[in-house]
C-alpha positions as CSV (number, residue, x, y, z in Angstrom):
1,X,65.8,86.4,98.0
2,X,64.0,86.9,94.7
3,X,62.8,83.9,92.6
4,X,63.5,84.4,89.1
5,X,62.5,82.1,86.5
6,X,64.7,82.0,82.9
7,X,64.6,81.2,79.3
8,X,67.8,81.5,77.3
9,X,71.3,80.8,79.0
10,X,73.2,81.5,75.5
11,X,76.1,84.1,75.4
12,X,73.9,86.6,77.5
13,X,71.9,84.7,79.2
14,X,74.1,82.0,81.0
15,X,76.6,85.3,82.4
16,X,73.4,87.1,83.4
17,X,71.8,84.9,85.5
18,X,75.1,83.7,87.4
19,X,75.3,87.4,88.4
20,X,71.8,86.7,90.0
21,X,73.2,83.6,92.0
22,X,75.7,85.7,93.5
23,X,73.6,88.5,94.5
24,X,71.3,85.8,96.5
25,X,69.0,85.0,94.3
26,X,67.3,81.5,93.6
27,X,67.0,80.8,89.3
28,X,65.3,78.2,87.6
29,X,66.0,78.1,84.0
30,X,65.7,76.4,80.9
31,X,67.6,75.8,77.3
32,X,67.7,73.6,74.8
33,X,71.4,73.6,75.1
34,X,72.8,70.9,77.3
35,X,76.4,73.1,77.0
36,X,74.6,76.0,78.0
37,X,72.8,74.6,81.1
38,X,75.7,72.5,82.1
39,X,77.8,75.7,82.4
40,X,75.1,78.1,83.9
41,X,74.3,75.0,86.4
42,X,78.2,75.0,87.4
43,X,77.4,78.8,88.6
44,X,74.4,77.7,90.8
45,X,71.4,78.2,88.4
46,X,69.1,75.5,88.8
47,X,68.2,73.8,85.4
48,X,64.6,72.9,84.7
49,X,63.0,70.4,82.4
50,X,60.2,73.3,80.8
51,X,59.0,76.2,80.4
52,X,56.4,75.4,82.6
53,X,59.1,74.2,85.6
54,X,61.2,77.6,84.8
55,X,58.2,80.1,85.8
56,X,57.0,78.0,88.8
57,X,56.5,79.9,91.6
58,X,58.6,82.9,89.7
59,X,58.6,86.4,90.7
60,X,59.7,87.7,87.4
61,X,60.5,86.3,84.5
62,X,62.9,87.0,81.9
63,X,63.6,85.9,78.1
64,X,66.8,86.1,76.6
65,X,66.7,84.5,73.3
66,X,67.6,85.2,69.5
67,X,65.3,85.8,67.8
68,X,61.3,87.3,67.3
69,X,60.3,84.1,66.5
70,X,62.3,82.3,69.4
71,X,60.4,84.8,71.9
72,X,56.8,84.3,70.5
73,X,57.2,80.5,70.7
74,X,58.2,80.6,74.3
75,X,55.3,83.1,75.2
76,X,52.7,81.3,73.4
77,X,50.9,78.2,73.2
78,X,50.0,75.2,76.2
79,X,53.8,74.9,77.1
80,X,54.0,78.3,77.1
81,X,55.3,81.5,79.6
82,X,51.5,82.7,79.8
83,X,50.4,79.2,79.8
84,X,51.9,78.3,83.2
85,X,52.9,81.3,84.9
86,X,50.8,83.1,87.6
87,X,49.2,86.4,86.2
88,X,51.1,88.0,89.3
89,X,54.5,87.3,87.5
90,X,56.5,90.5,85.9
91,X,57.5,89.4,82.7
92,X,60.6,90.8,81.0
93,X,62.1,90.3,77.6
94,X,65.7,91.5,77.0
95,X,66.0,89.8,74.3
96,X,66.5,92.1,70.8
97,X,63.6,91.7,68.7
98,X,61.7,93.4,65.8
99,X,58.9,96.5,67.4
100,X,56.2,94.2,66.2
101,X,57.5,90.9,68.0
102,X,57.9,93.4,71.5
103,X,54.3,94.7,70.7
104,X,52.6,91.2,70.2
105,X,54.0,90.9,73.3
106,X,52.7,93.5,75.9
107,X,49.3,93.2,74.1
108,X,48.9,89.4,74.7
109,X,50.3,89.7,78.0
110,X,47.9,92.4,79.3
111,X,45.0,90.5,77.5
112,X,46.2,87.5,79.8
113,X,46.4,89.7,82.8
114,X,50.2,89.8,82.6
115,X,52.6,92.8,82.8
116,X,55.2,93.0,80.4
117,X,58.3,95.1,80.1
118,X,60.4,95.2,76.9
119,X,64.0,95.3,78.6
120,X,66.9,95.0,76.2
121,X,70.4,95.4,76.7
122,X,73.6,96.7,76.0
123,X,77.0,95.9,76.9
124,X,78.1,92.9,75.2
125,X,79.3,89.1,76.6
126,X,81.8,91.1,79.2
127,X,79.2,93.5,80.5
128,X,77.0,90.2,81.3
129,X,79.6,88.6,82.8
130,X,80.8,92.1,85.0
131,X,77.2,92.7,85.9
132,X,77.2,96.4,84.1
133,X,75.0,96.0,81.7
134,X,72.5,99.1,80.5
135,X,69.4,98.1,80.3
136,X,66.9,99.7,78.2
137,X,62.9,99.6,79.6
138,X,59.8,100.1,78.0
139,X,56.1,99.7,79.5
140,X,53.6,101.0,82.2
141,X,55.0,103.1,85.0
142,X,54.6,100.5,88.0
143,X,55.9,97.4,85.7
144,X,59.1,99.5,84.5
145,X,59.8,100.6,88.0
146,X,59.5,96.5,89.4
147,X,61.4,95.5,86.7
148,X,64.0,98.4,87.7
149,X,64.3,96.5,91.0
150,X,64.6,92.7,89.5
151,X,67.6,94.1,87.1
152,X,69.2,95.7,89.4
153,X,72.4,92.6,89.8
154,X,72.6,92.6,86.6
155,X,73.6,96.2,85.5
156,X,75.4,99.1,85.6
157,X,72.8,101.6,84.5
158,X,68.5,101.1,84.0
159,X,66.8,103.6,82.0
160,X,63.2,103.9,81.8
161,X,62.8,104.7,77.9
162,X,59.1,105.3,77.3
163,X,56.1,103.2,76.9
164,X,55.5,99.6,75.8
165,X,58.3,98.8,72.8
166,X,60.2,102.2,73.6
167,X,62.9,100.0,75.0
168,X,63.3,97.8,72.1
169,X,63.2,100.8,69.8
170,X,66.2,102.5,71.9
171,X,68.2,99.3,71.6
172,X,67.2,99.0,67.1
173,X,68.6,102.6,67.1
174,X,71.7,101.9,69.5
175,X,72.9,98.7,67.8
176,X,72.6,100.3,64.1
177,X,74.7,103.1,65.7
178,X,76.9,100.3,67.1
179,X,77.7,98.8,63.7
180,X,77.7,101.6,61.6
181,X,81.3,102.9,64.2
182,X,82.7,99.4,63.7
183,X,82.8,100.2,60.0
184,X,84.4,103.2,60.4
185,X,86.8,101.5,62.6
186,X,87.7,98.8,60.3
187,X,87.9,101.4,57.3
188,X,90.1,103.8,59.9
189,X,92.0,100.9,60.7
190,X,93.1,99.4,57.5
191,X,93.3,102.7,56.0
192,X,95.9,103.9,58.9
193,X,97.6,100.7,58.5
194,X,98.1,100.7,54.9
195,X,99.4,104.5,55.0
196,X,102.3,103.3,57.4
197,X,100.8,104.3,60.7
198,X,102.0,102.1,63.5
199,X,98.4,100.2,64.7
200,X,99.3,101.1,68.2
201,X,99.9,104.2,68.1
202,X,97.1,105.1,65.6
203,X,94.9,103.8,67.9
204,X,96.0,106.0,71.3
205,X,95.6,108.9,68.4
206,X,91.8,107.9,67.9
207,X,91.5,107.4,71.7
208,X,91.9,111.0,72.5
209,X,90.5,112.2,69.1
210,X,87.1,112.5,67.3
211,X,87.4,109.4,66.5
212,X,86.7,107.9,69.7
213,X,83.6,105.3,70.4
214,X,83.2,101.8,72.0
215,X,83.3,100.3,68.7
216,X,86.9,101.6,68.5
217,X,87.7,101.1,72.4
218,X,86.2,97.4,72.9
219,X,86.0,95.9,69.4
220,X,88.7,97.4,67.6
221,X,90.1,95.0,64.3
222,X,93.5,94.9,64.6
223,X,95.4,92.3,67.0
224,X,96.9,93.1,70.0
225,X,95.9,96.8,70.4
226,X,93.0,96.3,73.1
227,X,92.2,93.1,74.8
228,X,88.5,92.4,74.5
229,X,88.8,92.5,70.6
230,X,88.3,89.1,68.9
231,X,91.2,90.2,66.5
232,X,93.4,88.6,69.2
233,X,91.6,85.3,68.8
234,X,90.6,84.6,64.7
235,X,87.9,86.7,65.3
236,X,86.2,83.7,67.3
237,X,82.5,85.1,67.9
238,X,81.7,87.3,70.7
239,X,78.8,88.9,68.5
240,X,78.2,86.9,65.5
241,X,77.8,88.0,62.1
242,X,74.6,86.6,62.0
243,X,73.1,87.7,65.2
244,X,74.6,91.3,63.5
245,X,72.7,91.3,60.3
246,X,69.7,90.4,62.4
247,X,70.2,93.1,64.1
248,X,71.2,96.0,61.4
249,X,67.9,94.2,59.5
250,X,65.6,95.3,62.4
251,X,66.9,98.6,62.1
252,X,66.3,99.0,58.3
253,X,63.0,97.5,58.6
254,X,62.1,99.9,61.3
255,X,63.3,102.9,58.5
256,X,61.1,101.4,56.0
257,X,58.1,101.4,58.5
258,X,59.3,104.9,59.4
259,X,60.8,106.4,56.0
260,X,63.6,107.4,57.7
261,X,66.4,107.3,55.2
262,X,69.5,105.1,56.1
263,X,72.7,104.4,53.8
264,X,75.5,103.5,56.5
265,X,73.2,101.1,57.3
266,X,72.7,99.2,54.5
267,X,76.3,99.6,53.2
268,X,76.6,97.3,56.6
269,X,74.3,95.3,55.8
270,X,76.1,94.6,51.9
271,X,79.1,93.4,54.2
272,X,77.7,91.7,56.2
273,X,75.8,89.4,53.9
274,X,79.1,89.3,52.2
275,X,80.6,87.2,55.2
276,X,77.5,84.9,55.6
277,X,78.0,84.1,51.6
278,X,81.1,83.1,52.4
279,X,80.2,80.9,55.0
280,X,81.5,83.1,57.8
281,X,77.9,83.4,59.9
282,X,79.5,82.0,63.0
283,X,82.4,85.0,62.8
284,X,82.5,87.8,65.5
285,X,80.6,90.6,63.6
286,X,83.9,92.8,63.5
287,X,85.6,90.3,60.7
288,X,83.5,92.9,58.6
289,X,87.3,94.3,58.1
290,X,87.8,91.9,55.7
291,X,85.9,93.6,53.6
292,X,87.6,96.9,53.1
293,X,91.0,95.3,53.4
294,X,92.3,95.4,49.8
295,X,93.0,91.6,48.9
296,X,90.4,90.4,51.5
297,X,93.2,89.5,53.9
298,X,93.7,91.0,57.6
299,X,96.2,90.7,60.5
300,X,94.6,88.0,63.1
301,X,92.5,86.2,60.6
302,X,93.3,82.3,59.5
303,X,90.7,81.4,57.1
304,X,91.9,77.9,57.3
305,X,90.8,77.7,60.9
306,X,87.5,79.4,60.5
């Protein structure tokens, strides 16, 4: 039995950690959501009062917040991660942050005398709650291949990226690929529908076509077609729009830093900020069909109970 100790129990978090419980393990954890503990606690996670209660006697740590800023505040300062845990503690983030957030961290860390691995994820609310999500590392040799063991309920697949923030890079780079598919299945999709195409059977078309990606497969726009897609349920938030623009905003910050050059990006961007303008921030991120549908208006979407 490993003791783990936990902060974040949101959408990713709480799922991840119950895996844990089942495999054997003991996890203490803390969130400022009472619905969030109450509901990992119901799965056998033990919830703490701090920080400083959550990396007691921990193992390994992990993060699983938000945002940069979330992850800095819990890693800094007296009621902090490095505060109060023992410099023998692996610490993990897999939350997805900006490079410079994930580099702040493995400096600070090994200045403390921590090690830190930048372990992001991918796989979505259902791969949390299977236990197959791929996880992304990045850090020093020995740390990556701990961590490798601590992740191990968790996932389907761990891949050692590279070197401190080579994790978080992989993950920028994978989610902007991630988006930029869900556009072209929203476009596909409306465009196919509008032509005449049966939704159904356009879509066993793509599934054996070019056309083909996980977008497409797991978050396709179109109600009752496949049955993880929130189309089925007013597009009720299994990746919100907001945690989405975060997310393609990483990645065009990291082309600025880089001068790499990226238009499908930013055209997602434009719809997304679209959605939050309307007041749609707490959507799932594939509503961004409204946008190309002509009149604004799509199949599985009641704005009146948004």
């Amino acid at each position: 039995m490993t003791n783990y100790g936990w902060i974040g129990l949101g959408n990713m978090g709480g799922p991840m950690t119950a895996n844990l419980v089942k495999a054997g393990h003991r996890v203490r954890a803390f969130d400022l959501n009472p619905e969030a503990c109450a509901a990992a606690a119901a799965e056998g996670v033990e919830i703490v009062e701090n920080i400083a209660a959550a990396v007691l006697d921990a193992e390994v740590v992990f993060t699983m917040l938000p945002k940069g800023e979330h992850v800095r505040s819990v890693f800094d300062g007296p009621e902090g991660i490095w505060a109060n845990a023992k410099t023998s503690t692996l610490l993990a983030d897999s939350s997805t942050v900006d490079i410079e957030t994930s580099r702040f961290c493995h400096e600070q860390s090994a200045a403390r005398g921590f090690r830190f691995v930048d372990s992001p994820v991918s796989g979505g609310i259902s791969g949390a709650a299977a236990g197959t999500l791929a996880f992304m590392l990045g850090g020093a040799d020995d740390a990556v291949r701990d961590a490798t063991g601590f992740i191990e309920p968790m996932s389907g697949k761990v891949i050692a990226a590279g070197a401190a923030t080579a994790g978080i890079a992989a993950k920028i780079c994978n989610n902007m690929m991630l988006f930029i598919d869900l556009m072209a299945a929203s476009e596909g999709s409306q465009l196919a529908e509008h032509l005449g195409l049966d939704p159904q059977v356009f879509w066993e078309i793509a599934s054996v076509s070019s056309a083909r990606s996980w977008a497409q497969q797991t978050w396709y726009p179109v109600p009752g077609i496949v049955p993880t897609s929130a189309a089925n349920h007013n597009f009720d938030a299994t990746f919100r729009v907001d945690l989405a623009r975060k997310d393609i905003g990483l990645a065009l910050q990291a082309g600025i830093a880089t001068g790499v050059k990226l238009p499908a990006a930013g055209l997602v961007r434009e719809h997304l900020d679209a959605l939050i303008d309307e007041g749609l921030a707490d959507k799932d991120c594939s509503l961004i069909v409204k946008q190309v549908s002509p009149d604004g208006s799509v199949r599985g979407y009641l704005p009146e109970s948004s």
